[in-house]
N, C-alpha and C positions, 0 to 999 in steps of 0.2 A: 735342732732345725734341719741340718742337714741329712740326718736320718731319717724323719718325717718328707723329706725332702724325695730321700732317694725312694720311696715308698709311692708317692704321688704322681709324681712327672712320665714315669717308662712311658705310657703308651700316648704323650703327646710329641706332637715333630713339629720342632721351631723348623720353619724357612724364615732365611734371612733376607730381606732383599738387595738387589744390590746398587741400587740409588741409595748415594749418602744422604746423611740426613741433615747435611748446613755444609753444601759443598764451600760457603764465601768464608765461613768461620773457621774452617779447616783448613785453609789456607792461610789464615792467621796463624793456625795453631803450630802448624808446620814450620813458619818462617822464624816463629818465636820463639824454636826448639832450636832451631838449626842458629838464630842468633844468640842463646842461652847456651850453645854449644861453643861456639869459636869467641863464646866469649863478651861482655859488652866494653869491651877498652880496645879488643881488636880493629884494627883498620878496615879489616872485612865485616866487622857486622853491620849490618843496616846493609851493607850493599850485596847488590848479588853477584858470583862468578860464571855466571853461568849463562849461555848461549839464549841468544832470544827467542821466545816461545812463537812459534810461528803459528798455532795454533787457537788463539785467538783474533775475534775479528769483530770489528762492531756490535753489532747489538751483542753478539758472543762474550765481549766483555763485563754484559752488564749484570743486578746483582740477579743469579738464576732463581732466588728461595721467591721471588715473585709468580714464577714460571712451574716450580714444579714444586705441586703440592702434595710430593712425598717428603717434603720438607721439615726438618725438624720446627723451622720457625711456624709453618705450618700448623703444627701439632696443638689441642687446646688441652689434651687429658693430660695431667700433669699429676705425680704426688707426693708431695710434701710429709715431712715430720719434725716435731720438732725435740730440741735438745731439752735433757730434764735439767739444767744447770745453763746460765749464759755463757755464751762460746767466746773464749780467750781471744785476746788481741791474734789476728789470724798475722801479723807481724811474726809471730814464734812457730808457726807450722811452715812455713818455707818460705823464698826468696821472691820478688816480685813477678818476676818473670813466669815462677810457676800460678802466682795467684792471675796474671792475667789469662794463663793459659787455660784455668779454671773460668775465669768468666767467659771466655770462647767458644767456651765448650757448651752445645745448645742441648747433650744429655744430660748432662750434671751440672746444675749449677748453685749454690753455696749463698746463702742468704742469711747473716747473719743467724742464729740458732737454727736454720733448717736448710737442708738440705733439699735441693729439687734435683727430679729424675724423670726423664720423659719414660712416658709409658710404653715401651716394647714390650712381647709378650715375657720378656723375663723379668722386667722390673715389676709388671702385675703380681707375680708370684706372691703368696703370703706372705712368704721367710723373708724376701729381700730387703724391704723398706727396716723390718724390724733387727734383722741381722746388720743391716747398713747402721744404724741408729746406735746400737750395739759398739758396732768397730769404732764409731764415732766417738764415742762418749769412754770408751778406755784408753782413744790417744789424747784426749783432751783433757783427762785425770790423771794421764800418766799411771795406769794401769797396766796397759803393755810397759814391759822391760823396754826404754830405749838405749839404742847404742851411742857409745862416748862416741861426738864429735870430731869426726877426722881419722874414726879408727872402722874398718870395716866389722861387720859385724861376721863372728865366728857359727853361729847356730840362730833358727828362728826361735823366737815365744813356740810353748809348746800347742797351743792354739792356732798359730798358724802354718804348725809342721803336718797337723793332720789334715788341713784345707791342702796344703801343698801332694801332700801322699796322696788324696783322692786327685786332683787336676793331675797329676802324671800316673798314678795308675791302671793298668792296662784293664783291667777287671772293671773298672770307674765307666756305670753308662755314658754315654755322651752328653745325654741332657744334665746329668749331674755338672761333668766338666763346664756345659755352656752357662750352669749357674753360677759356680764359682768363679768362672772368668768375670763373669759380667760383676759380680760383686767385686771382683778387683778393681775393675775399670771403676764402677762407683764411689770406690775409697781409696784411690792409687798415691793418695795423699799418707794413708796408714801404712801401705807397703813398699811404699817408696825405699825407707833405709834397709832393706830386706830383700832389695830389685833382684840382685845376683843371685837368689834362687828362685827365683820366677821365669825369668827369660826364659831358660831351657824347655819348663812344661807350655810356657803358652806358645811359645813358635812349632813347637812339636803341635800343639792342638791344630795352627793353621794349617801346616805342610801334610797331616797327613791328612784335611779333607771335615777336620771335626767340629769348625767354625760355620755349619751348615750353608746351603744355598750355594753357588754357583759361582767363579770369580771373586774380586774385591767384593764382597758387598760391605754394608753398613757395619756390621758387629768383626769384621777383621780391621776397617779402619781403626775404630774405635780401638782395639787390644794393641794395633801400631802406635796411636798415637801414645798410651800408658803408656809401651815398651821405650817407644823414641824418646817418651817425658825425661825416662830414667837416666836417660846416657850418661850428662854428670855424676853418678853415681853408679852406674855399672853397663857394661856392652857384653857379649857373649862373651863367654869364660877363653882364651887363648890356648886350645888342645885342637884337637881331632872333632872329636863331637862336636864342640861350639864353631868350629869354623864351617863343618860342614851343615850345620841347623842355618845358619845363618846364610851361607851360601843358598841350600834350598830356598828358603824364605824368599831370598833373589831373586832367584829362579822361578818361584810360584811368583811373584808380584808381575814380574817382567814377562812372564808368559801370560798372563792377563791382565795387561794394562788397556790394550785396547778398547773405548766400549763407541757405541753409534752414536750417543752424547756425547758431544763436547766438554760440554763442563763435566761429565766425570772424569774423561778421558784426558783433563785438567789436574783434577783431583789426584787421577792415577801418578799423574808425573809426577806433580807436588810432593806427594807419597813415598815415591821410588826416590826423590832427588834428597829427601832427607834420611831414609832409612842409609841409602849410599853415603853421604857428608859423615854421619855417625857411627856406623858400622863398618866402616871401610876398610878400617886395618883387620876385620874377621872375616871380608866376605871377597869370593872367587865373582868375576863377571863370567854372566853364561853368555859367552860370545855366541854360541848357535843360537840361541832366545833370538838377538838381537839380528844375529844374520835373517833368519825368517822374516822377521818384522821387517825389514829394507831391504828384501831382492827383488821384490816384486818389480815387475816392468809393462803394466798398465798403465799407461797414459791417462786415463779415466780417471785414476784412482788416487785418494791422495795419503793409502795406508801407508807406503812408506814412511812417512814421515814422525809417525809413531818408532820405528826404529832408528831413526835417523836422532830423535831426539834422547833417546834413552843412551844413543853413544854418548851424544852429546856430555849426557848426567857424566859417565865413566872419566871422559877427559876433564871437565871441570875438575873434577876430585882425585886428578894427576894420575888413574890408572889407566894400565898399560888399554889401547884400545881392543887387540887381541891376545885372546889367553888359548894357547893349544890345549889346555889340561881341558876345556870346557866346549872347545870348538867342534867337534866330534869329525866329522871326514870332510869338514872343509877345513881350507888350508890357507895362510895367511894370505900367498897371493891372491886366491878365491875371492876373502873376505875384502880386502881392499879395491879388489875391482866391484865388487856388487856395489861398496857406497859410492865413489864414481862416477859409475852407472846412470845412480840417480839425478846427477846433469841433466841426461838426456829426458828425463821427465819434466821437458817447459809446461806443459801446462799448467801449472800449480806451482806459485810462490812457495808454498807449506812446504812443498818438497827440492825443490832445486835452490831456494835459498839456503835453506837451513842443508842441506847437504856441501853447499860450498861453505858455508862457516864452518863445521864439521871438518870437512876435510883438511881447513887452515888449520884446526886444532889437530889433526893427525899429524900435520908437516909438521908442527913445534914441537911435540911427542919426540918425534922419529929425529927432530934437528939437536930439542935440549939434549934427551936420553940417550937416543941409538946415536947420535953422532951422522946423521942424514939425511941430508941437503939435497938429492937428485938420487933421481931410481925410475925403477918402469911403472910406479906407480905417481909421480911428477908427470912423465910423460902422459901416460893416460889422462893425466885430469887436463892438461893443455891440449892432448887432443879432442878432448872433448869441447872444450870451452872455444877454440878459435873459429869453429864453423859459425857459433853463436856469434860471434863478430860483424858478422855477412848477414845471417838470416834475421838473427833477434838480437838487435842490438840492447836493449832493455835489458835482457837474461844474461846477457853478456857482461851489463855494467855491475847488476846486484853481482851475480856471483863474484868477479872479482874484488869488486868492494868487501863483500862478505869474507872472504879468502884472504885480502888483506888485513883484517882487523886480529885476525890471531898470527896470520906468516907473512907479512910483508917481503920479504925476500922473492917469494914467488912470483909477485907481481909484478919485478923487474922486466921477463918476460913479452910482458904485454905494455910497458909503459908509453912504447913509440906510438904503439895504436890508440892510446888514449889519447894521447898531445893531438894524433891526427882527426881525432871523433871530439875534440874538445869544441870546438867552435860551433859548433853544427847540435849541440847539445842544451837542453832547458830544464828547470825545475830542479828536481832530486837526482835524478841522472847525473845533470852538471856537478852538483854535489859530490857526488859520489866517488866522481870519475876525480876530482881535486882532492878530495880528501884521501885518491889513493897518492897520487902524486905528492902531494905532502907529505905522506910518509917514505917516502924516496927520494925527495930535492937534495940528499946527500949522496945520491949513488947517479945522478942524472945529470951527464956533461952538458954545458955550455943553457944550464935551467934555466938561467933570464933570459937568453936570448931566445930559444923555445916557447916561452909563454908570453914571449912582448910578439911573438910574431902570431900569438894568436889569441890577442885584443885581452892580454892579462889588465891591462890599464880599466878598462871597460867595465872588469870584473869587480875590480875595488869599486866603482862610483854606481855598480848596476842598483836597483832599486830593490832586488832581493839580498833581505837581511842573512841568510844562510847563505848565501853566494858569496857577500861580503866577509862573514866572518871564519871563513875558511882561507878566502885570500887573504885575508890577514893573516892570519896564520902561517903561510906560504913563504909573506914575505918575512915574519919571525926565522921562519926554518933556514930560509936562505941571508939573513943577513952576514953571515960569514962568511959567503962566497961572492959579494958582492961589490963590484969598482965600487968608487965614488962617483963617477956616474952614471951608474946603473941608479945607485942612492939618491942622486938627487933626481932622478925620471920620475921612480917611486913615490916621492918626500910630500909633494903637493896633495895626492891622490891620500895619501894616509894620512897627511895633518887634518884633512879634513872632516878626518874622525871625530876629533876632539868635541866637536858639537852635535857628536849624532846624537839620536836620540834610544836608540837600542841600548841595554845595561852590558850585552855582550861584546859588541864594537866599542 
């Protein structure tokens, strides 16, 4: 077949496009990796570490395969084959995690004896459905050699050393290579305990260009998502080569994550935040990638924020946020003032929030690791932020809120000014601005008598349920530092709890 193969194809040109093809499922599939990664007994799975996506908005959250009918759900041409023998309890081909990842999946999906496969122009192909059919029906006979359990495997089946030989061969047309990928993708179930000699040829296929079309499109997702599946079972090899494929791969994702869609430009991040979580110990951050995407200083615009959040991905996943090896002629101080910077961009929540959480997460970086509590880049960010005090109070409250949630220490700074903007304050703001102060009533002299002078009492009995359950909170934080009659001022205002009707009060 694949000789028939290499004889057919030459003078046809896949483009791939690059709208995914189930951007809601691939956020599935992603989370389900990245949970299948850290583990399902970890404390961390189910939740995420990771800074909040500012880039969603209303209707923006809703499901898009409504919306864009390049949609895999979209799609009616669909084709099937089926198995000559009934397909074994799917129990012994892998672990739950991966079979749900399999139903996720709106290209391949597994139907008791058949196999479905949306029809892109390489699943059309003659060879594919019977080749697919083929690989099927020797893992499920146990025809291919499998490897003992727990032991990595030393050499492929001689079957698919020759599939392997043509996808890395440099002499290998390219439509050959995008056949044989995509047959991966369709049976990554077969090549799974064999992952550790695949990675190297299929990220090689991405970074130099050979996964057609433009950008992320649809058939690089796709080869991520395989590569990502495998990570339990293999990440690029720990040498030279493997860290620098992977690096690249980086590199190329990160230099085009951007897209004018939101929900791709969703997708992109979801993409980049687990290839990072899984790859991490192999891959260098391209700090100049990420300086481009967040130096901009349009008002107008709300591109920054695209690099703003890809720091983000780095710091979640504990690395360092500049890398000289990757920064090219900018220079840390450079780099730390452009993110900054991004304060002064009010116009846009997407970017002056998510840059003040950001920056919390650089203080804790530079506090846990470097040992770094105050520098010229502390200064910078308070110089930025006190004007907003005066002019936009609003931009003033998110950021430091947001700034608190990863460095509270910072906050201490500004805490006089809150106590003083506290009464004068409503809604989320009021919120905001207590729930920084509650992470400080231990660093904050003479804290009863500051917040009874400005109607803390008020704040327990107000009718807002989030106003309440933060002062409560307040008054947990401070019972320590507390007379006895401060306690009994309190006592009336908080027994009164007892019969709210909120589950959090």
């Amino acid at each position: 077949y694949i000789h028939s193969y290499n004889i057919m194809v030459f003078f046809t040109v896949y483009k791939m496009i690059v709208i995914p093809q189930a951007p809601v499922s691939r956020k599935k599939q992603f989370v389900s990796i990245r949970q299948e990664l850290r583990g399902q007994d970890s404390p961390e799975a189910g939740s995420s570490r990771y800074m909040q996506s500012y880039l969603a908005g209303s209707s923006l959250s809703e499901d898009i395969s409504q919306f864009d009918f390049t949609s895999g759900t979209q799609v009616k041409r669909t084709q099937t084959f089926a198995s000559t023998q009934e397909r074994e309890s799917q129990a012994s081909q892998g672990g739950s995690g991966r079979q749900a990842r399999l139903q996720q999946d709106s290209s391949v999906n597994i139907h008791g004896g058949f196999l479905e496969m949306e029809m892109d122009e390489l699943n059309q192909h003659e060879c594919m459905s019977t080749l697919s059919a083929v690989l099927q029906h020797m893992s499920r006979n146990n025809i291919t050699p499998q490897p003992q359990k727990g032991a990595a495997p030393t050499d492929m089946p001689p079957w698919m050393s020759c599939l392997n030989k043509k996808l890395g061969g440099s002499a290998t047309h390219k439509n050959v290579k995008l056949f044989v990928a995509k047959l991966i993708v369709n049976n990554e179930e077969v090549f799974r305990p064999y992952a550790r000699f695949w990675l190297s040829p299929l990220i090689e296929m991405v970074v130099r260009g050979e996964a057609s079309g433009e950008g992320i499109n649809y058939f690089i997702v796709d080869l991520l998502v395989t590569m990502l599946s495998w990570s339990t079972v293999a990440i690029p090899e720990d040498s030279a080569m493997g860290r620098a494929l992977a690096s690249r791969l980086l590199h190329f994702l990160m230099a085009n994550t951007f897209h004018k869609n939101r929900a791709i430009l969703r997708n992109n991040l979801e993409l980049i935040k687990t290839t990072v979580e899984c790859w991490k110990a192999r891959i260098e951050v391209p700090t100049k990638v990420i300086h481009d995407h967040l130096c901009g200083s349009d008002q107008s615009s709300k591109a920054n924020a695209v690099g703003i959040q890809l720091l983000g991905v780095v710091l979640a996943n504990q690395l360092p946020p500049f890398n000289p090896a990757t920064s090219g002629n900018i220079d840390r101080e450079r780099f730390f003032s452009a993110v900054a910077k991004n304060l002064q961009l009010t116009r846009y929540k997407d970017v002056y929030a998510a840059a003040a959480e950001v920056i919390g997460m650089i203080m804790k970086h530079m506090a846990d690791v470097e040992k770094i509590t105050e520098g010229g880049f502390h200064t910078q960010v308070e110089r930025y932020l006190l004007p907003l005090q005066v002019n936009q109070q609003d931009v003033f409250l998110t950021c430091v809120h947001k700034l608190h949630l990863h460095f509270p220490p910072f906050t201490d700074r500004f805490v006089s000014k809150l106590l003083f903007m506290l009464p004068k304050l409503h809604g989320i703001f009021r919120t905001h601005c207590l729930e920084v102060i509650r992470g400080r009533v231990n660093v904050i002299d003479n804290v009863f008598l500051e917040l009874k002078t400005k109607n803390f009492l008020g704040m327990l009995t107000h009718r807002d349920e989030a106003t309440q359950v933060i002062s409560l909170r307040i008054v947990y934080a401070m019972l320590q530092k507390l007379q006895v009659e401060e306690l009994l001022y309190l006592l009336p205002s908080v027994a009164a709890f007892a019969s709210h009707p909120g589950p959090d009060c």
